[in-house]
C-alpha positions in Angstrom: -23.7 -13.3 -11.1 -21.2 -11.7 -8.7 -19.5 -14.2 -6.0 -19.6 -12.5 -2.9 -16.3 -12.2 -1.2 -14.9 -11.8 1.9 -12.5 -9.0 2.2 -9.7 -8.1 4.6 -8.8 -4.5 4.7 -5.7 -3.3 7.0 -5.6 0.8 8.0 -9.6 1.0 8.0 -10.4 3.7 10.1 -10.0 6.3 7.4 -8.4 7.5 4.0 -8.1 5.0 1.8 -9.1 2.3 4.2 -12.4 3.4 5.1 -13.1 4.5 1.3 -12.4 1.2 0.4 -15.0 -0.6 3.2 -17.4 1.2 2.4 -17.4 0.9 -1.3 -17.1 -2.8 -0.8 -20.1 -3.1 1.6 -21.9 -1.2 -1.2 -20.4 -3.8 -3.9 -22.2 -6.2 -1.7 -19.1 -8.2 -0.4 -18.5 -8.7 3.7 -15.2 -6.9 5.0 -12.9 -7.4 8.0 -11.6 -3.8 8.7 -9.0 -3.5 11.3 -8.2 -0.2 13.3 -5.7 0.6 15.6 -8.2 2.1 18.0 -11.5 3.4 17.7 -13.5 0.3 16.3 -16.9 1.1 17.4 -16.5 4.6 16.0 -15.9 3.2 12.3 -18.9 0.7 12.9 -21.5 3.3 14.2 -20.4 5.6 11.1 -20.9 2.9 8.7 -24.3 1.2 10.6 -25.0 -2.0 11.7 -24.0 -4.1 8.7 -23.8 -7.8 9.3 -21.5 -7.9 6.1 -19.1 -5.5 8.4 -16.5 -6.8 11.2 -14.0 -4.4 12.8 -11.4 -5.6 14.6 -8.6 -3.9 16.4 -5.3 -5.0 15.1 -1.6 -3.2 15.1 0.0 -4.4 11.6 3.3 -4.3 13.9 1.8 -6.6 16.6 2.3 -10.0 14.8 0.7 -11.5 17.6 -2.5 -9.2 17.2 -2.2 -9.7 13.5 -2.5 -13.9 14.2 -5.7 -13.0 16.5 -7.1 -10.9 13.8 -7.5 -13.4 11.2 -8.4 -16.0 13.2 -11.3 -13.9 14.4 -11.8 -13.1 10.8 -11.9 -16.5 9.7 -14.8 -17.7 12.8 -16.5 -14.7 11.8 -17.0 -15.2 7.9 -15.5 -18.8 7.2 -12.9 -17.9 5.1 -11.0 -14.9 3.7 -10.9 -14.1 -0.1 -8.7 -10.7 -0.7 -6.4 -9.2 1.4 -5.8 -5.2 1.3 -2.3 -3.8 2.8 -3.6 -0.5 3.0 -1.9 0.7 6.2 0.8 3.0 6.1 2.2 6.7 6.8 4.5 8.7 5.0 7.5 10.4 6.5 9.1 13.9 5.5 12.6 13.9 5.9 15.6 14.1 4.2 17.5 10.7 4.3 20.5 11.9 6.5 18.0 13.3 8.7 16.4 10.5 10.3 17.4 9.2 13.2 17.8 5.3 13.3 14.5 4.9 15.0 12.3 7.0 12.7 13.5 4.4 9.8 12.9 1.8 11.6 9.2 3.2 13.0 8.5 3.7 9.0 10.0 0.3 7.8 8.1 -1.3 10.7 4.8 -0.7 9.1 5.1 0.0 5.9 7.0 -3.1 5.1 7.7 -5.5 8.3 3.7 -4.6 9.2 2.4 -5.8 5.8 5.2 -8.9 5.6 3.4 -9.5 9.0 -0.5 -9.5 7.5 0.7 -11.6 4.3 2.2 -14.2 6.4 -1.2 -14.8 8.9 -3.7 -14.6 5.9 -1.5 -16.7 3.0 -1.6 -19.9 5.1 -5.3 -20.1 4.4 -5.5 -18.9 0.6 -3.0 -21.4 0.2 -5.2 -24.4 1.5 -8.3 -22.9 -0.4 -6.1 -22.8 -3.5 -7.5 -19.3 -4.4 -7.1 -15.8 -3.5 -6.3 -12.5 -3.9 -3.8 -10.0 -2.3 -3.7 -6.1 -2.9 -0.4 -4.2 -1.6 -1.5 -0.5 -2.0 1.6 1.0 -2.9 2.4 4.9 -4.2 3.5 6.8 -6.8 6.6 7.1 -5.2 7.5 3.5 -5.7 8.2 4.4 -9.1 10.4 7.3 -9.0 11.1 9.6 -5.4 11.5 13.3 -4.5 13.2 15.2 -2.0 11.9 15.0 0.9 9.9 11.3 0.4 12.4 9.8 -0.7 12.5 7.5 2.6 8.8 7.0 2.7 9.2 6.1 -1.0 11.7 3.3 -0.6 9.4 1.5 1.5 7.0 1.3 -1.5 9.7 0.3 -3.6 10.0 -2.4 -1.0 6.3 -3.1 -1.5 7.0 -3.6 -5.1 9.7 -5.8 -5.0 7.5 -8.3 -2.3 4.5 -7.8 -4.6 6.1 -9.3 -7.7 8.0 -11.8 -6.0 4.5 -12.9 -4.4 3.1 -12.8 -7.5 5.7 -15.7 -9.1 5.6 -17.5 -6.1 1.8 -17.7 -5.7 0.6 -17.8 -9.2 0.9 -22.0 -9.1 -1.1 -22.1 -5.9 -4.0 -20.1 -7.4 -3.6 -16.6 -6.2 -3.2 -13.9 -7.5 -1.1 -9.9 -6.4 -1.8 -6.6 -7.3 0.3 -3.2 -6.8 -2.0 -0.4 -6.7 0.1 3.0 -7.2 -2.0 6.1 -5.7 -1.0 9.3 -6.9 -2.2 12.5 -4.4 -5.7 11.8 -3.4 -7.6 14.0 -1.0 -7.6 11.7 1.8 -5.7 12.6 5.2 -2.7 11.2 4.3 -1.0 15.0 4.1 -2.9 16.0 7.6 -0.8 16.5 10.5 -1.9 13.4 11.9 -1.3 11.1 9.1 2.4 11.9 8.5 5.1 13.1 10.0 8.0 15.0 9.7 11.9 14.1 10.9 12.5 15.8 14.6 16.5 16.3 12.9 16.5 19.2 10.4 19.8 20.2 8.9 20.5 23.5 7.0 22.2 21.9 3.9 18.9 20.5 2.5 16.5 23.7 3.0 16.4 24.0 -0.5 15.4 19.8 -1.7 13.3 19.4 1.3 12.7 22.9 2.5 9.7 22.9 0.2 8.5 19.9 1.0 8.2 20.6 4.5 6.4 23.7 4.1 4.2 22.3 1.4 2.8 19.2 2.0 0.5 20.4 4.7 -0.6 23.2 2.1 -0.9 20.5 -0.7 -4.0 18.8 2.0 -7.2 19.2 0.6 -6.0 20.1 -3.0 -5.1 16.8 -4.4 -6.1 15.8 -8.0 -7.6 12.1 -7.0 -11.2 10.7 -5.6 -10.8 9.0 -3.0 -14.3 7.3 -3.6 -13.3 6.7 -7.1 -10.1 5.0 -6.3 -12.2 2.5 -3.8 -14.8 2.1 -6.5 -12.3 0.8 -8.8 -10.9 -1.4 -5.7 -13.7 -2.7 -4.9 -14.2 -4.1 -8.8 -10.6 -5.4 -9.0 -11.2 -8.1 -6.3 -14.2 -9.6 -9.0 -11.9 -9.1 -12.0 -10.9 -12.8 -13.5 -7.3 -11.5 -14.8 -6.1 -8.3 -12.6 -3.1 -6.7 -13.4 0.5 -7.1 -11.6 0.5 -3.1 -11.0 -2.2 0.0 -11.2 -1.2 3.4 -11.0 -4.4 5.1 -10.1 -4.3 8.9 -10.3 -3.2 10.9 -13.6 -0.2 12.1 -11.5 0.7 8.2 -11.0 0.2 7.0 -14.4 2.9 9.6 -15.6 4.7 9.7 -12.6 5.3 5.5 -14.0 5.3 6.3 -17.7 8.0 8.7 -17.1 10.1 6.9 -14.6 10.4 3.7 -17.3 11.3 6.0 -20.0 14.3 7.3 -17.7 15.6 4.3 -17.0 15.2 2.6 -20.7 17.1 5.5 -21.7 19.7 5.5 -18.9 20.3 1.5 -19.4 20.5 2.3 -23.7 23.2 4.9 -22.7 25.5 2.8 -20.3 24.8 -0.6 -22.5 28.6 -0.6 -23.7 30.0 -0.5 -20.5 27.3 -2.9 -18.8 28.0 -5.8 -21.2 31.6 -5.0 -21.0 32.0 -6.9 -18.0 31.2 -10.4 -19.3 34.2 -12.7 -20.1 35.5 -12.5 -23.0 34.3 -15.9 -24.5 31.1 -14.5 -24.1 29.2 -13.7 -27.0 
């Protein structure tokens, strides 16, 4: 039989957040979903569930992040899985972005989940088991013009996801990377990314068409956002989950393609990479 869990799931209040609630409730687990704003709204939507706390919480407010799983924690006793699900993308090139846009996108996407893994570890760690999910993106496998910023904070999401994973493995707990491809969610509305204020002529034709197509692109993505959740909401029960999940044919060969570049790259340079050793190397 199933063990219930208790689930806490950053971003909530829609996209894959709120997907990802609701397909839990329905798995029959309790969630902790935290919202910005607008907590009530999300509760109403989803009925009065006693499995079902909302809580308002600013993954760049580590204070608010503290208070949030201590709430979480008198509420249900004890928190099994943690979900990094909140995020936005940014549609820039790189020169483009002013110093405080960066900062605004590493701020949640990376300092904002480092800030939700280091309030909810201290407890997994005592309970010796657990389960942390870092939803990351396609683009933390490979980058186009355009998201190539947004994409380095999911290669930074990577890189803390496997180095969790080593470090945590010992203690009983265990790290996912889930890689979305384009799902119809909100993420491509104009209220769930945005776009640099600084545009410069020289890159109309790299991220010229990203600009003017990633609005179009909303509400013509491949992926389910319901499936995706569904198969979320079974990975927190599965015994041996993997280190990293692209979800989304778009992802899968977005990865597949991105390892057979590099293999090949690294193959072709080989000579001059092992020429650097000393020479009593063998």
């Amino acid at each position: 039989m199933k063990t219930q869990k208790v689930i806490f799931v950053t971003g909530a209040s829609k996209g894959f957040g709120r997907e990802i609630v609701k397909a839990a409730l329905a798995s029959g687990d309790k969630v902790v979903g935290t919202v910005r704003s607008k907590g009530q709204e999300l509760f109403e939507s989803l009925g009065s569930n006693p499995n079902l706390l909302v809580v308002t919480m600013d993954v760049t407010n580590e204070e608010q992040v503290q208070q949030a799983v201590k709430q979480a924690i008198n509420h249900f006793g004890k928190i099994d899985v943690l979900i990094n699900n909140a995020g936005y993308g940014i549609v820039t090139a790189i020169e483009e972005a002013t110093d405080t846009e960066v900062k605004k996108q590493y701020d949640t996407n990376v300092f904002g989940l480092l800030n939700v893994v280091r309030a909810v570890l201290p407890h997994l760690r005592a309970q010796r088991s657990g389960y942390i999910i870092n939803i990351s993106s396609l683009f933390g496998f490979d980058v186009i013009p355009g998201w190539a910023l947004y994409g380095s904070t999911k290669f930074a999401v990577e890189g803390i996801t496997k180095g969790l994973a080593l470090e945590l493995a010992p203690l009983g707990i265990q790290v996912t990377a889930v890689e979305p491809g384009l799902f119809s969610t909100d993420f491509l509305s104009a209220e769930s990314y945005v776009e640099s204020k600084n545009v410069i002529a020289d890159y109309d034709s790299t991220v010229g068409p990203m600009r003017a197509g990633a609005g179009a692109l909303h509400g013509n993505q491949p992926g389910d956002p319901a499936k995706l959740a569904k198969v979320i909401a079974d990975l927190v029960h599965t015994e041996n989950p993997p280190l990293h999940l692209p979800l989304g044919s778009d992802a899968f060969q977005t990865a597949k393609n991105s390892l057979e570049k590099t293999s090949k790259l690294i193959e072709q340079w080989q000579v001059v990479s092992t020429s650097t050793d000393h020479s009593y190397i063998q």
